[in-house]
N, C-alpha and C positions, 0 to 999 in steps of 0.2 A: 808286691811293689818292687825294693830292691833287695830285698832277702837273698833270694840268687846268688846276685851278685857280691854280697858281704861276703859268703864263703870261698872266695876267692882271693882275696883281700888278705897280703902279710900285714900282720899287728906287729911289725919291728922295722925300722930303719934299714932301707933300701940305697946302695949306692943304685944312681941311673945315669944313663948317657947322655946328654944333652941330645947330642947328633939324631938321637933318634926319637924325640920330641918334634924336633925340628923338620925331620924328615916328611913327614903326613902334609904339613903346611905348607913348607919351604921356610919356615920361620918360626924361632923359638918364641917371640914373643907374640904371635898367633896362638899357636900351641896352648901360651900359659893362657893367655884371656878365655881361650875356649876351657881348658881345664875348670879355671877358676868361675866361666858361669855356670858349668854341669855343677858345680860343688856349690853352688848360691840352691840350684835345683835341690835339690838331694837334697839338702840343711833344710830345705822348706819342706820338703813331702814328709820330712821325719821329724818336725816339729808339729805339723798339719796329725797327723798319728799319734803322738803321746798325746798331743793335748785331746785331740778326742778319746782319745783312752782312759787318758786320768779325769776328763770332763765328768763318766761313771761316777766319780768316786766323789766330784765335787757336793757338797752341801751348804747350799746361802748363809742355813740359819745356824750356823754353828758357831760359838762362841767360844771366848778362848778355855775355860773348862771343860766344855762337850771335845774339845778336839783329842782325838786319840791316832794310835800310830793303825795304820794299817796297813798287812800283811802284803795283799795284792798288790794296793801301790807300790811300794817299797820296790818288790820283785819287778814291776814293769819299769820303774827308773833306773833300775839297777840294771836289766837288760839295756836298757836305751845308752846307759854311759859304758857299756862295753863295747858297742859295735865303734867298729873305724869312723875315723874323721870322715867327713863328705869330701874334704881333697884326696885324700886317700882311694875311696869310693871312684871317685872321677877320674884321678891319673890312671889307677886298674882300668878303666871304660875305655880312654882314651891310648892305649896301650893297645887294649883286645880292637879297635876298629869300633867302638861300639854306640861309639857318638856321632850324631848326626851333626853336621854345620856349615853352611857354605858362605862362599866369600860374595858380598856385593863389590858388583866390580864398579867403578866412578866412569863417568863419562868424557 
């Protein structure tokens, strides 16, 4: 999925240019709207993944004393809350050229 791409991705506070947001569009507030729908993306395809992940581990009939901790889940939530935000994810995309998006033009 976007594995790849995570390792790319600084985990600390980036100063950036505006200008050069702005430059791919012609306009910073192009820019952001596209940013922010790749990271609408992303926040679904990695929530679409743990849930089917953790889905494994679900059991209906479990009651509050059957429930115990378990090991695997744990480690797969705990992967999932390390990796970068999906803005983060998306500004690196949209940075490297690697968003697709074009403009409707009005008549």
């Amino acid at each position: 999925m976007i594995e790849n791409n995570i390792s790319k991705v600084p985990d600390n506070t980036i100063t950036r240019d505006l200008c050069d947001f702005a430059a791919p569009t012609g306009n910073l507030y192009e820019s952001t709207v596209i940013i922010s729908k790749r990271a609408n993306q992303i926040a679904a395809e990695i929530k679409q993944e743990l849930n089917s992940k953790l889905e494994e581990f679900s059991n209906y009939a479990d009651t509050l004393e059957e429930t115990f901790e378990n090991k695997e889940q744990i480690e797969i939530s705990r992967h999932y809350e390390k990796l970068p935000k999906p803005g983060l994810i998306a500004t690196k995309e949209f940075e490297d050229g690697e968003i697709y998006y074009r403009v409707i033009e009005k008549n």
